[in-house]
VEXMARVO-546898 format. One record per residue (C-alpha): residue in three letters; x, y, z; chain. Coordinates in nm, 3 decimals, padded with zeros to 5 digits. Layout:
VEXMARVO-546898
+-----+---------+---------+---------+----+
:  aa :      xx :      yy :      zz : ch :
+-----+---------+---------+---------+----+
: ALA :       X :       Y :       Z :  A :
...
+-----+---------+---------+---------+----+
//
This chain:
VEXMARVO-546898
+-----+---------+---------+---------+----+
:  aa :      xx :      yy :      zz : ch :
+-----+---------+---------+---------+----+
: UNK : -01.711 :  04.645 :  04.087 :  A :
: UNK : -01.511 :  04.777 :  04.366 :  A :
: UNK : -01.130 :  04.783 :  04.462 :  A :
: UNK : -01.196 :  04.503 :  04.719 :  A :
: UNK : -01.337 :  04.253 :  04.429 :  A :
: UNK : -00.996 :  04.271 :  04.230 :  A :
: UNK : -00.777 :  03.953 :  04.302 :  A :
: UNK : -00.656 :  03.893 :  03.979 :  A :
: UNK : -00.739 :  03.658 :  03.681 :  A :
: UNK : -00.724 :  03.284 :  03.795 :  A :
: UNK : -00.540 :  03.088 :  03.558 :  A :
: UNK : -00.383 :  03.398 :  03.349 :  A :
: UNK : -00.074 :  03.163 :  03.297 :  A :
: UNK : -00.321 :  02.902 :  03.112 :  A :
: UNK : -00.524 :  03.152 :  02.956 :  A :
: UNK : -00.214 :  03.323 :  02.797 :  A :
: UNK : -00.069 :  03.018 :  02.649 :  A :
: UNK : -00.437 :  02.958 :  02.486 :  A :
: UNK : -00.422 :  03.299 :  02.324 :  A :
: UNK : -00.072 :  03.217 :  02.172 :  A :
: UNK : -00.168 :  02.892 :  02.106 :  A :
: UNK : -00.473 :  03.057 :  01.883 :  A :
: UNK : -00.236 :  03.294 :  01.754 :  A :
: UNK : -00.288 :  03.619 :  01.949 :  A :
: UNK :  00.066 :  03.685 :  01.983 :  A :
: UNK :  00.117 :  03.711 :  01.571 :  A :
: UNK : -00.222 :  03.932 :  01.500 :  A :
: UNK : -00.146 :  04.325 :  01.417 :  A :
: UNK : -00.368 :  04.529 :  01.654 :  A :
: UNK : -00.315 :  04.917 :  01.716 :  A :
: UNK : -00.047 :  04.877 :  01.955 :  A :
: UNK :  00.147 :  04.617 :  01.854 :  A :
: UNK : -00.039 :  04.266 :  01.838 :  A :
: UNK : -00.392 :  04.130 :  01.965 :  A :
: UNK : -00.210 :  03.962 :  02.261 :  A :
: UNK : -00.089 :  04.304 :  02.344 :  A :
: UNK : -00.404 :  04.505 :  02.306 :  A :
: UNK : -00.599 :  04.193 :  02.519 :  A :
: UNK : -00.326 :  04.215 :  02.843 :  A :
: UNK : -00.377 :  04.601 :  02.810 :  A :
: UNK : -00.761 :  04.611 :  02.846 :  A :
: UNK : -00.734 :  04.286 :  03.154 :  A :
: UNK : -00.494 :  04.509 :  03.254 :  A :
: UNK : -00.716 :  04.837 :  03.285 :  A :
: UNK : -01.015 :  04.650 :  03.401 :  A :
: UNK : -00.773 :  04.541 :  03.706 :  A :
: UNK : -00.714 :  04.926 :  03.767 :  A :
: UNK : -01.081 :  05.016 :  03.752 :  A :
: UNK : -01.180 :  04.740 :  04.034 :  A :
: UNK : -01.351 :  04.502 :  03.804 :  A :
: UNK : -01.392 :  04.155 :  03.921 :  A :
: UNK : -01.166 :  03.913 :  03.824 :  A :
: UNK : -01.428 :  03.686 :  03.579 :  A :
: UNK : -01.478 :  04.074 :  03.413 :  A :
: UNK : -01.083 :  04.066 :  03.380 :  A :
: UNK : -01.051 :  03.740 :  03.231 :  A :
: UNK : -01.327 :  03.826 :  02.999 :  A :
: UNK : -01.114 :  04.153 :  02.872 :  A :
: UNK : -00.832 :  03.898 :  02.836 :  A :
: UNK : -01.029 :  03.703 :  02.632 :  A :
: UNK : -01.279 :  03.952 :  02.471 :  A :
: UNK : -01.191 :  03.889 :  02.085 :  A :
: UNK : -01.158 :  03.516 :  02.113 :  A :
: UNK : -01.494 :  03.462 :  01.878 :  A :
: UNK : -01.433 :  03.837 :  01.686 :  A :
: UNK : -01.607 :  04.161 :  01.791 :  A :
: UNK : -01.830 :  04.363 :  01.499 :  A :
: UNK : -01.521 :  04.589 :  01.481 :  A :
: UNK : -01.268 :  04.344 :  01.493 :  A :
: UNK : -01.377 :  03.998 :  01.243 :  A :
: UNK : -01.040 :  03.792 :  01.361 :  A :
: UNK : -01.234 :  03.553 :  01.577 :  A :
: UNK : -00.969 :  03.284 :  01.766 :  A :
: UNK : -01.157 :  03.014 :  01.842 :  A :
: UNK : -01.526 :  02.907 :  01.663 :  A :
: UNK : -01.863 :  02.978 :  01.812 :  A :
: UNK : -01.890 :  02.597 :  01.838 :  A :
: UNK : -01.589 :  02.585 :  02.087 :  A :
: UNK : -01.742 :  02.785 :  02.339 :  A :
: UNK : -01.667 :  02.520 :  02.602 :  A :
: UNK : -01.334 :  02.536 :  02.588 :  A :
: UNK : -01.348 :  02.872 :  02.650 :  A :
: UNK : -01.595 :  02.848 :  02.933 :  A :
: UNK : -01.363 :  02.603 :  03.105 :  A :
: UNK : -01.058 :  02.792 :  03.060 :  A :
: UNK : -01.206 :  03.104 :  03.187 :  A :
: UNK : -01.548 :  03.009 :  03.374 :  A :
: UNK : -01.853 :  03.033 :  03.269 :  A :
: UNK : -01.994 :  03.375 :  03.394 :  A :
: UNK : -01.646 :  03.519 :  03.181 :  A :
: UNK : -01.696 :  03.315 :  02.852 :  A :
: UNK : -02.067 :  03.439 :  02.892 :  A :
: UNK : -01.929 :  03.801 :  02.846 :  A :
: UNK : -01.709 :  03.713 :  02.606 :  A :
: UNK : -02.001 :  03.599 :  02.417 :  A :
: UNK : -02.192 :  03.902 :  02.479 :  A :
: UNK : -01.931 :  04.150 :  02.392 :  A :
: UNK : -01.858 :  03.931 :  02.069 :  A :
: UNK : -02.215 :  03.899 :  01.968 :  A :
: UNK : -02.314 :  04.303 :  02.007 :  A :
: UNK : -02.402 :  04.423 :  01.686 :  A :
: UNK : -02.301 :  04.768 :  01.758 :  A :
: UNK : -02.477 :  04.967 :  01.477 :  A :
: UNK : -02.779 :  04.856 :  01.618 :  A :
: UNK : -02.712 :  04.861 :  02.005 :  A :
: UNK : -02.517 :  05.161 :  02.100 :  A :
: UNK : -02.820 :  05.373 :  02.017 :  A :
: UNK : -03.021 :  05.187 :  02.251 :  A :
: UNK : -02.761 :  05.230 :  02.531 :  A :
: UNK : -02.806 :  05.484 :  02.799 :  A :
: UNK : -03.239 :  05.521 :  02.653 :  A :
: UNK : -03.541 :  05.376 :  02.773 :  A :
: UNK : -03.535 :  05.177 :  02.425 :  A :
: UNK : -03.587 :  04.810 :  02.526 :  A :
: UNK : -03.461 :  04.556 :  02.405 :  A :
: UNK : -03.086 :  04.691 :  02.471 :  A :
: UNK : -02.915 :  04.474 :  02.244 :  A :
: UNK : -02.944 :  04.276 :  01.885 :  A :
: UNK : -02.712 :  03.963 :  01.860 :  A :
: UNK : -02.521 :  03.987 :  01.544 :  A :
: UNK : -02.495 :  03.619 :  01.527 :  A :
: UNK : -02.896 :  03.580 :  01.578 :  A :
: UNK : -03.023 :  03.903 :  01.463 :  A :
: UNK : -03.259 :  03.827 :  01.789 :  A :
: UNK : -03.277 :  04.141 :  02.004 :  A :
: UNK : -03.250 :  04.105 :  02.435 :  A :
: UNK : -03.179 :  04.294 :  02.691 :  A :
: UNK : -02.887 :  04.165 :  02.940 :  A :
: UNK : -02.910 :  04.201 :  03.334 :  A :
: UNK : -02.820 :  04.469 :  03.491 :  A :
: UNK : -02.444 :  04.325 :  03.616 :  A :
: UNK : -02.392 :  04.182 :  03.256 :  A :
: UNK : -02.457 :  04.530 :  03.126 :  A :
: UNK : -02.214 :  04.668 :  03.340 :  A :
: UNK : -01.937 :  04.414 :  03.265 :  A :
: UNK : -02.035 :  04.482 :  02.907 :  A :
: UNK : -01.970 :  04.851 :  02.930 :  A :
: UNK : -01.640 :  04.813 :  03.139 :  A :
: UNK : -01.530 :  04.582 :  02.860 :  A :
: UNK : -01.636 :  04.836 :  02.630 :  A :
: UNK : -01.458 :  05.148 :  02.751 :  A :
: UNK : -01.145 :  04.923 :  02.843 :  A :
: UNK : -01.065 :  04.798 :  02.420 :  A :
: UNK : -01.226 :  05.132 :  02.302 :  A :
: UNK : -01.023 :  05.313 :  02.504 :  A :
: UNK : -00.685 :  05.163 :  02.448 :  A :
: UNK : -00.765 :  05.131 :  02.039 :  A :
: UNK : -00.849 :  05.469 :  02.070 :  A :
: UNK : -00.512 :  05.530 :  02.246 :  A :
: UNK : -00.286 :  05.351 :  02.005 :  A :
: UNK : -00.447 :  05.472 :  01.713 :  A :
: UNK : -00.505 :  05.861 :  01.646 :  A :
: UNK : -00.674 :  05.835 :  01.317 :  A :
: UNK : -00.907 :  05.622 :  01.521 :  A :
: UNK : -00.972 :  05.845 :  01.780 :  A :
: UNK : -01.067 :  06.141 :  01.553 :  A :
: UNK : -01.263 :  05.939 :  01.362 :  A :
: UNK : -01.471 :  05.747 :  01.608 :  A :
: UNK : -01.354 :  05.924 :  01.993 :  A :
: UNK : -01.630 :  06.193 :  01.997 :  A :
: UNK : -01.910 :  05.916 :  01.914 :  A :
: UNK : -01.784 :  05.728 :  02.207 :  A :
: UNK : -01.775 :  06.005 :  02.388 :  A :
: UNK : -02.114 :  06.044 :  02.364 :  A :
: UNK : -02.159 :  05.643 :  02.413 :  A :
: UNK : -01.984 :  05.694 :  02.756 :  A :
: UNK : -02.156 :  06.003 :  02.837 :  A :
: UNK : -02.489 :  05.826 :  02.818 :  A :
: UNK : -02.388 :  05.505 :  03.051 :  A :
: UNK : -02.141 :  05.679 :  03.259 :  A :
: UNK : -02.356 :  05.585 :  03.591 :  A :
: UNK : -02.281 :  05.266 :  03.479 :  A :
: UNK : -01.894 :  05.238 :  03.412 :  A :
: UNK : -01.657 :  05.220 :  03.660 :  A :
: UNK : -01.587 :  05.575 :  03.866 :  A :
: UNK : -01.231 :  05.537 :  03.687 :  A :
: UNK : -01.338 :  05.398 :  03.350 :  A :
: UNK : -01.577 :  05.727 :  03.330 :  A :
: UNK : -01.297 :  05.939 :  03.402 :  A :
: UNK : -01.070 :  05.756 :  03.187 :  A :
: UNK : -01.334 :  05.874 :  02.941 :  A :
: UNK : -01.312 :  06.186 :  03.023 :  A :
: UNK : -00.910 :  06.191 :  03.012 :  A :
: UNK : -00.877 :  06.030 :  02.662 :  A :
: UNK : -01.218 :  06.130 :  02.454 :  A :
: UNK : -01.334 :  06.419 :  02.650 :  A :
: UNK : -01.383 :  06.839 :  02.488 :  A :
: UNK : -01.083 :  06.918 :  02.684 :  A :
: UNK : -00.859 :  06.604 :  02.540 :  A :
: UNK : -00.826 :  06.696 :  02.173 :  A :
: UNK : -00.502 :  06.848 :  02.208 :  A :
: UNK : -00.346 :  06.607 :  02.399 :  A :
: UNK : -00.110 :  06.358 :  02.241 :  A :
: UNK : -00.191 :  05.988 :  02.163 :  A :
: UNK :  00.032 :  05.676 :  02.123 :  A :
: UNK :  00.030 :  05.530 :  01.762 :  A :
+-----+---------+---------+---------+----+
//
């Protein structure tokens, strides 16, 4: 995930008109609405040099729900028309990122613990490639990250446990994802002021 891989999210007109079509536009999300929050993480990935099926899939991240957010856009059974909106290696991290039961994979992250994840869906347990972990990650840090931003009882709450989430996988974030880490959630950042 380099500079020279960003070219922007094929299709972003189509996939935008999908997300108001499913209603992203009218869902409250720190921030302002879901459709907000979603162009602000594509929109960060973009900065950071992700790819853009990693963008698209930031776009798109809460289309079936996350474990932290339940407002799923489209059913589980409908994952084709997501896959040929937004490709098939995006709608496959959309799927990831949606099915991470956190409670149970976050500790895992960054250990030698294998398998990484648990599917929330499934309850089965795998461990992703490396490049889907990645994605995963950058995904990650982009919604935490701008929740975290918009919301400062958030932050305080749940910032220094992400911190620490980060801090473990930070070889495998994005150079300006781990900073942007660093900037928002790191020691130094508590006194610096947050949107809400």
């Amino acid at each position: 995930m380099t500079p020279s891989d960003h070219r922007g999210i094929p299709d972003r007109d189509r996939i935008e008109d999908f997300l108001h079509t499913h209603g992203a536009d009218r869902i409250p999300h720190p921030g302002g609405t879901l459709l907000a929050h979603l162009r602000r993480v594509a929109a960060l990935l973009a900065t950071w040099g992700c790819t853009p099926a990693v963008q698209a899939a930031g776009l798109c991240h809460a289309a079936y729900g996350t474990d932290g957010f339940d407002r799923a856009l489209l059913a589980l059974d409908r994952r084709s028309d997501l896959a040929e909106l937004v490709g098939l290696p995006a709608e496959a991290l959309v799927h990831l990122y949606a099915s991470c039961d956190r409670a149970a994979t976050y500790p895992r992250l960054g250990t030698d613990e294998r398998p990484l994840f648990r599917d929330r869906f499934t309850g089965d347990d795998h461990t992703p490639t490396d490049e889907d972990l990645r994605a995963f990650l950058a995904v990650t840090a982009a919604n935490e990250l701008d929740v975290l931003a918009h919301n400062a009882e958030l932050a305080t709450r749940h910032g220094p446990a992400l911190y620490g989430l980060f801090a473990r996988v930070d070889d495998l974030l994005p150079p300006a994802a781990w900073q942007a880490c660093i900037d928002l959630l790191g020691p130094d950042a508590t006194d610096r002021p947050r949107h809400n």
